[in-house]
One Martini backbone bead per residue (centre of mass of N, CA, C, O) as a GRO file, in nm:
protein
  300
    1UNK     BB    1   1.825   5.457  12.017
    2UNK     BB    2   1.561   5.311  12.158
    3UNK     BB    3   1.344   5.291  12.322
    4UNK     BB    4   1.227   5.132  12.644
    5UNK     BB    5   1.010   4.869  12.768
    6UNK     BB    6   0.997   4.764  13.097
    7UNK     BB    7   0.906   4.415  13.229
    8UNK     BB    8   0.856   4.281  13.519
    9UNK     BB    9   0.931   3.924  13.584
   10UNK     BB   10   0.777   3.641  13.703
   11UNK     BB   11   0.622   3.342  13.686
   12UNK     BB   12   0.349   3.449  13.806
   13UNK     BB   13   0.380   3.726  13.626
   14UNK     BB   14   0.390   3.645  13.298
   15UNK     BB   15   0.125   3.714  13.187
   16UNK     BB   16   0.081   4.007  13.286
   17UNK     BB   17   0.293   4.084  13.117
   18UNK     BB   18   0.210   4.025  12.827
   19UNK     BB   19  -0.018   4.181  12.856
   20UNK     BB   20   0.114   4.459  12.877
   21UNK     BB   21   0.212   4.460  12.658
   22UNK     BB   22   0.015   4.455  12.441
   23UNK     BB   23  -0.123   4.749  12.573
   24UNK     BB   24   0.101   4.885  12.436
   25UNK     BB   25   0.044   4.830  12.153
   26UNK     BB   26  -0.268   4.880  12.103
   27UNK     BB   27  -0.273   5.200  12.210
   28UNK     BB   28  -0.039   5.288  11.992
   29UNK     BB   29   0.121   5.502  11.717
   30UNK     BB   30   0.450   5.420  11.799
   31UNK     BB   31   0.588   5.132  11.766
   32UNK     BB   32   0.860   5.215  11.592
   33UNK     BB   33   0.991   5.381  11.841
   34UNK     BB   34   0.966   5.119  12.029
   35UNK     BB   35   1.043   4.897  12.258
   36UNK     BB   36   1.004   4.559  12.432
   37UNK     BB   37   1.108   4.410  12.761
   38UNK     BB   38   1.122   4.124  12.928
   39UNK     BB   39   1.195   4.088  13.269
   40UNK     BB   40   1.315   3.816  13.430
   41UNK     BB   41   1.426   3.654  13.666
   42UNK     BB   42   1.565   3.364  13.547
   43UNK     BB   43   1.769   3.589  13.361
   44UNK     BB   44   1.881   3.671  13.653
   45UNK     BB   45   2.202   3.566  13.850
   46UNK     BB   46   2.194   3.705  14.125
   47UNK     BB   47   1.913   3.597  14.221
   48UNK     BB   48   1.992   3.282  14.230
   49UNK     BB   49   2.250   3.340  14.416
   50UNK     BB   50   2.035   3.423  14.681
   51UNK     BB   51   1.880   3.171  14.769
   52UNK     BB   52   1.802   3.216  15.131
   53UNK     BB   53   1.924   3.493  15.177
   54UNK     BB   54   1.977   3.759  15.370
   55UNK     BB   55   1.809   4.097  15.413
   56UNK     BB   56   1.759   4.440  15.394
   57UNK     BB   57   1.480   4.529  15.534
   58UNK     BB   58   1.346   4.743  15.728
   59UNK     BB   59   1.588   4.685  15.941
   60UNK     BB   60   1.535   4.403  15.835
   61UNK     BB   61   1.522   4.038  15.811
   62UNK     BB   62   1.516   3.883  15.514
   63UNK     BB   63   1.411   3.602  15.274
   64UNK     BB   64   1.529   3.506  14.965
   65UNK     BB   65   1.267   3.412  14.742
   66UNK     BB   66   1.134   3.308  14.420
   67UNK     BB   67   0.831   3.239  14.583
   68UNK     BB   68   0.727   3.518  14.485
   69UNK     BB   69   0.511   3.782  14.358
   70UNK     BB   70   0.786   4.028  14.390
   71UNK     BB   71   1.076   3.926  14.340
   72UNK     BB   72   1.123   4.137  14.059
   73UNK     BB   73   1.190   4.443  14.187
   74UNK     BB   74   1.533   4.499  14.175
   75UNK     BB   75   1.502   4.534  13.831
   76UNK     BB   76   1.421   4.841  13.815
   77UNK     BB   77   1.771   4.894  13.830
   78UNK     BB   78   1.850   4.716  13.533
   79UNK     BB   79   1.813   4.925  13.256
   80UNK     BB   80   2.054   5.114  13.218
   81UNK     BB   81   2.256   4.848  13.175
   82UNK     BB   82   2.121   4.730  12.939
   83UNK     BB   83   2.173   5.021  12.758
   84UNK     BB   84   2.451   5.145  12.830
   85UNK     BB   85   2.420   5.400  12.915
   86UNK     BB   86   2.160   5.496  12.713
   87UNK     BB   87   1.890   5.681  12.665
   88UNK     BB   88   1.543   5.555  12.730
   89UNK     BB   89   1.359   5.408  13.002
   90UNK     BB   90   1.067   5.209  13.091
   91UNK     BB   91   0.964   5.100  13.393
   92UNK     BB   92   0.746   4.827  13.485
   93UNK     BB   93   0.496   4.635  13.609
   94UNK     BB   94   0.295   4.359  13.544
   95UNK     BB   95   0.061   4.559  13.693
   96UNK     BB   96   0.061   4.776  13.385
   97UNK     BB   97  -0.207   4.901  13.227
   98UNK     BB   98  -0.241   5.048  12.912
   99UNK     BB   99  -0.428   5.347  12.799
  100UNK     BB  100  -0.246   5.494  12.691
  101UNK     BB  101   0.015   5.654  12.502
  102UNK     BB  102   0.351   5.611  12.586
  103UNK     BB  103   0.509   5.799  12.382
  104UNK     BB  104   0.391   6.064  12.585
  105UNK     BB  105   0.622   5.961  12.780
  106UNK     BB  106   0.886   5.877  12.609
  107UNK     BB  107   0.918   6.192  12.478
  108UNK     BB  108   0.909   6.387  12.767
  109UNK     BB  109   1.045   6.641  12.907
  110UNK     BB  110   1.262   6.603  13.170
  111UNK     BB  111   1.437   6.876  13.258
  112UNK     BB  112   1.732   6.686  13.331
  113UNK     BB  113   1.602   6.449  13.473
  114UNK     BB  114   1.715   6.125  13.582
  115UNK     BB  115   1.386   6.090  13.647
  116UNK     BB  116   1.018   5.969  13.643
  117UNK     BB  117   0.746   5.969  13.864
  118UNK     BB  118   0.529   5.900  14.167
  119UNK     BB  119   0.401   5.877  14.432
  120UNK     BB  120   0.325   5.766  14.679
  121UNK     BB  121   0.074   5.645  14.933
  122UNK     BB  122   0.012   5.719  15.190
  123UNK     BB  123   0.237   5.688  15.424
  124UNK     BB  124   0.501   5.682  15.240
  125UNK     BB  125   0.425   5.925  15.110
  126UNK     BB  126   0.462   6.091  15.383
  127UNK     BB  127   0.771   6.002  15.399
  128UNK     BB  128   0.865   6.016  15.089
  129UNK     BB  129   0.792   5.814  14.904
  130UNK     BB  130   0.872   5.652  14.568
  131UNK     BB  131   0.721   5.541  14.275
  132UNK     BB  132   0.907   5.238  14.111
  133UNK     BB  133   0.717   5.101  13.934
  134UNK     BB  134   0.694   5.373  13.718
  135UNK     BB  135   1.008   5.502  13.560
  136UNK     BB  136   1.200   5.743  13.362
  137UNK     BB  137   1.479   5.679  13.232
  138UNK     BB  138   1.810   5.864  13.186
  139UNK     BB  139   2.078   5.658  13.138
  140UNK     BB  140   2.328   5.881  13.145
  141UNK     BB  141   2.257   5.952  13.473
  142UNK     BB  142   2.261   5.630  13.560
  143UNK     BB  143   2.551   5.488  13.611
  144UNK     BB  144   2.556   5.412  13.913
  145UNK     BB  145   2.402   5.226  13.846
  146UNK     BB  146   2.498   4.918  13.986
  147UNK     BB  147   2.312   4.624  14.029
  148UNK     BB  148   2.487   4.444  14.151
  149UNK     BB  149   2.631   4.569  14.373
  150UNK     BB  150   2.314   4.649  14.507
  151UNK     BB  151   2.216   4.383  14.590
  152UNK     BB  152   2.432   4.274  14.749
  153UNK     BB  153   2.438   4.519  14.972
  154UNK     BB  154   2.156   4.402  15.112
  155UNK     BB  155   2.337   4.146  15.219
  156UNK     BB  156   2.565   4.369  15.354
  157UNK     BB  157   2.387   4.572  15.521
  158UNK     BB  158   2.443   4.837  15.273
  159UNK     BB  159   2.140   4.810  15.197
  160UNK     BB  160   1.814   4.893  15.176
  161UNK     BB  161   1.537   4.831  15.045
  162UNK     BB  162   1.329   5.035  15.084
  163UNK     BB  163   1.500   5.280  15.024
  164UNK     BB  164   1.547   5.182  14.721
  165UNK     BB  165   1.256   5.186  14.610
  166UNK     BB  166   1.205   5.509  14.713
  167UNK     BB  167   1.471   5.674  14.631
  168UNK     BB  168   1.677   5.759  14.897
  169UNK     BB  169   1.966   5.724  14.705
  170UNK     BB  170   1.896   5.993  14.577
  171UNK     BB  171   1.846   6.288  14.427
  172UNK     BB  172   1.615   6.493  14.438
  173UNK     BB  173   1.731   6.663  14.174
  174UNK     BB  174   1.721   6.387  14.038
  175UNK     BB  175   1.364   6.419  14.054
  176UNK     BB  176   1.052   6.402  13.869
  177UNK     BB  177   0.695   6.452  13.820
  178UNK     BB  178   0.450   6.291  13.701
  179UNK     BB  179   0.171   6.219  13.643
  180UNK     BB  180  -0.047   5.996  13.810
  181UNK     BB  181  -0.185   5.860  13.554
  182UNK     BB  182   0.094   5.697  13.466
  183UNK     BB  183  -0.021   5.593  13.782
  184UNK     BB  184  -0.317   5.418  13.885
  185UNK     BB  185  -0.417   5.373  14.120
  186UNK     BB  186  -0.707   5.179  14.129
  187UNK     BB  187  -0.759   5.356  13.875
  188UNK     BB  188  -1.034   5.416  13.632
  189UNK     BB  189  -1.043   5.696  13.403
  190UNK     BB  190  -1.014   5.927  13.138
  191UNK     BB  191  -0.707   6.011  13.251
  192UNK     BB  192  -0.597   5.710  13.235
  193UNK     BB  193  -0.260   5.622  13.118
  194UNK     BB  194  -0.192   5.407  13.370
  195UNK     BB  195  -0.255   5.091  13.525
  196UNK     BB  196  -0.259   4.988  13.871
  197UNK     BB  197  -0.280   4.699  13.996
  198UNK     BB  198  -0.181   4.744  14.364
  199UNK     BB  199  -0.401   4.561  14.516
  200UNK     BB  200  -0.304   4.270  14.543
  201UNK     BB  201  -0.604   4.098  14.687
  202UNK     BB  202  -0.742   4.235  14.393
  203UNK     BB  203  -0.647   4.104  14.179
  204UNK     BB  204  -0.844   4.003  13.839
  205UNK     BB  205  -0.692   3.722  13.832
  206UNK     BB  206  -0.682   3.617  14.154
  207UNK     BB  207  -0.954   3.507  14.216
  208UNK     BB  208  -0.991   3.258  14.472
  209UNK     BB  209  -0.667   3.243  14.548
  210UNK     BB  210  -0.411   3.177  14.686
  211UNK     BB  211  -0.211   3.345  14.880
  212UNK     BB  212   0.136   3.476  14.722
  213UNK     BB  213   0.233   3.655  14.950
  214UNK     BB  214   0.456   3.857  15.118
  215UNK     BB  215   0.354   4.078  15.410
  216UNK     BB  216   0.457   4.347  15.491
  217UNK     BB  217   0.698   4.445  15.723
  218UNK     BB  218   0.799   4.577  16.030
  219UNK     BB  219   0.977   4.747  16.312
  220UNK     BB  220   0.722   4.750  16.527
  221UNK     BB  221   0.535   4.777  16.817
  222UNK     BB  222   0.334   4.988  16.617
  223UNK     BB  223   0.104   4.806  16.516
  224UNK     BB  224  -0.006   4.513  16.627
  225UNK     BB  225   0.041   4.349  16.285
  226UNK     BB  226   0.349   4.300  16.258
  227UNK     BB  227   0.424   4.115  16.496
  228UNK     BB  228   0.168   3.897  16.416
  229UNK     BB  229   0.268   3.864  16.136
  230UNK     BB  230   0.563   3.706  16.243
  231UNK     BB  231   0.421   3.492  16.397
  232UNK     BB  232   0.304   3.339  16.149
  233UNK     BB  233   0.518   3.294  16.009
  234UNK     BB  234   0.685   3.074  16.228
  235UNK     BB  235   0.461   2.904  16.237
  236UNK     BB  236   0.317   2.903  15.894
  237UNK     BB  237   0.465   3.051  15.719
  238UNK     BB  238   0.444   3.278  15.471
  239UNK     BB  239   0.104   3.186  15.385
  240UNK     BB  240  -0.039   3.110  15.611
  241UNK     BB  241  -0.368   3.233  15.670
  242UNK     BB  242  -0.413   3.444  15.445
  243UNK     BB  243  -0.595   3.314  15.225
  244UNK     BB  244  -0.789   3.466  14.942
  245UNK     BB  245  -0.837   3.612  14.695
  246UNK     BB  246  -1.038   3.904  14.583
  247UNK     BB  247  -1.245   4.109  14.480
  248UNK     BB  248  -1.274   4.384  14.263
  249UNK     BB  249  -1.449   4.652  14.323
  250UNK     BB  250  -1.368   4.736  14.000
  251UNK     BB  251  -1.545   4.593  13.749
  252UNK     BB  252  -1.390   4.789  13.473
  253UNK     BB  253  -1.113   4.651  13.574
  254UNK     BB  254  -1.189   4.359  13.484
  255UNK     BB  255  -1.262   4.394  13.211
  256UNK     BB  256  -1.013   4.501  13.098
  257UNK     BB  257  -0.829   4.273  13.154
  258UNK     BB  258  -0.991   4.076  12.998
  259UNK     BB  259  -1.007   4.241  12.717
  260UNK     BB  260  -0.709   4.136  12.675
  261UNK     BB  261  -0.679   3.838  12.715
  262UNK     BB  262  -0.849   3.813  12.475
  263UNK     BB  263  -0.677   3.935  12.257
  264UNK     BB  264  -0.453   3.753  12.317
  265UNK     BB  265  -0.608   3.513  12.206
  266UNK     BB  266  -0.682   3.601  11.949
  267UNK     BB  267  -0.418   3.662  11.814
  268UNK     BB  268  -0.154   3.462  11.989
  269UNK     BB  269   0.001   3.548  12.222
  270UNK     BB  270  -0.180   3.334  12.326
  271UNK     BB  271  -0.331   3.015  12.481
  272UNK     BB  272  -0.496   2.814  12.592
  273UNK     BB  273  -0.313   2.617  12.748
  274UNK     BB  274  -0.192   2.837  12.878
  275UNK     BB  275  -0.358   2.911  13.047
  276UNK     BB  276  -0.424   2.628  13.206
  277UNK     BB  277  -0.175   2.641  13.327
  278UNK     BB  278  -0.207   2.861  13.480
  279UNK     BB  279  -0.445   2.753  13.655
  280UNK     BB  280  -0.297   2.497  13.783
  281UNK     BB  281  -0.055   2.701  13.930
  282UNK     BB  282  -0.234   2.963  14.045
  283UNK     BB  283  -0.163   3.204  13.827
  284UNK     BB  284  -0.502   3.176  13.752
  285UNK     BB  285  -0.823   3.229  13.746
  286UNK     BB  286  -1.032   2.954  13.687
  287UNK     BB  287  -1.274   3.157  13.535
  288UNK     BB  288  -1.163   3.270  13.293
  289UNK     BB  289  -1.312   3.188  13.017
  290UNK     BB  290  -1.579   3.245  13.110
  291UNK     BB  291  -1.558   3.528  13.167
  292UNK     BB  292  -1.459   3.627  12.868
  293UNK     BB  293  -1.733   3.531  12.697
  294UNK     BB  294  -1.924   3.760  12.864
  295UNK     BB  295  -1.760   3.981  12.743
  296UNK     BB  296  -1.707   4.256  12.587
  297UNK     BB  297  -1.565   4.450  12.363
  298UNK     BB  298  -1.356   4.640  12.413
  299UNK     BB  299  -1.229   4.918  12.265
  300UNK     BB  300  -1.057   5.068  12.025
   0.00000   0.00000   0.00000
């Protein structure tokens, strides 16, 4: 069974995912040896099974809904069954896009270790939180991961998304960690090799567009910006008063995704029309194709 690098996508970010694979191929020398599979929202039915309920975020109820920038998130741990308990999969975020050859991670010495990720940064990082934005899994260690079984069970409040998001319910002996650069928050350096544009608010294709994601919250009464938060989301719903996303700080990073979008437009992965549908829909900044006439082309 060949390798695998699944990529999680739902309605908002599925331009992403085609641009994420897109970038995992053209990057590789190694085509023939792994496969690429776009998870959708859509095609797992327990998600939508419970559209509207309420489940447990960080010791609070959050209340489950389709229409989230982040929706996809807990597909993350169903690799392991779509490939049988058998073999090795890769799983990426779809805001996270191949600079180097995948394969030099696809086939890389686990040392028995059936996860391999990196720290989150900033606080979740110093309290121990693990990224599974990008994890490598060794899907015969990981018979435990029942996908439906473990999303229900943060309706039944006996599983935190928080916690599990983080891989606080596995054990730390299975699980080691690969370089930073193979998942490099909002860093584009000669070392790195997946971009992981990880900061929402400057994704740099949704520049100038309504914010639509809803900000984590904590359950704490320090610092007030968490039940600030709370009070808005009551008075005006998820998205109210959130404004629009910004530019994205680094230059370098919006060129290398916009010239990744033009060579699938130029390739036919993508069409013009299929980009103006996401402009319409408000999940492409609308001057995405003047914006991609004056960039250079690519580096081989």
């Amino acid at each position: 069974m060949k390798p695998c690098v699944f990529i999680q996508a739902n309605e908002k970010q599925m331009l992403g995912a085609i641009v994420a694979e897109h970038a995992l191929r053209r990057n590789s020398k190694h085509n023939d040896r792994f496969d690429v599979c776009i998870m959708s929202y859509d095609d797992i039915p327990v998600f939508r099974e419970r559209e509207g309920q309420h489940f447990l975020r960080g010791g609070g109820k959050r209340m489950w809904v389709h229409d989230d920038l982040q929706s996809f998130t807990p597909s993350r741990f169903l690799p392991p069954q779509l490939m049988g308990y058998q073999g090795r999969a890769l799983v990426i975020d779809p805001d996270v896009f191949a600079v180097g050859d995948v394969w030099e991670l696809l086939s890389r010495d686990m040392q028995g270790k059936a996860i391999m990720c990196r720290p989150k940064s900033g606080n979740k990082g110093r309290r121990g939180c693990l990224a599974t934005s990008v994890m490598l899994l060794d899907c015969e260690k990981l018979e435990h991961w029942r996908f439906d079984a473990q999303f229900n069970a943060m309706f039944e409040g006996k599983r935190d998304y928080m916690k599990w998001v983080c891989l606080k319910y596995e054990s730390r002996d299975t699980i080691g960690l690969f370089e930073n650069e193979w998942n490099d928050f909002d860093r584009l350096t000669p070392q790195t090799k997946m971009l992981h544009t990880t900061k929402r608010k400057h994704q740099p294709w949704k520049t100038g567009l309504p914010i639509d994601y809803r900000p984590a919250d904590t359950f704490q009464l320090f610092p007030p910006r968490h039940w600030i938060r709370r009070a808005r989301r009551s008075l005006f719903g998820d998205y109210g008063l959130l404004g629009t996303y910004g530019s994205h700080p680094d230059p370098a990073q919006e060129q290398f995704f916009f010239g990744l979008v033009r060579e699938c437009l130029e390739n036919g992965v993508v069409t013009e029309a299929r980009l103006r549908e996401e402009m319409e829909r408000d999940h492409l900044r609308h001057d995405a194709l003047e914006l991609m006439d004056k960039l250079p082309p690519l580096a081989a």
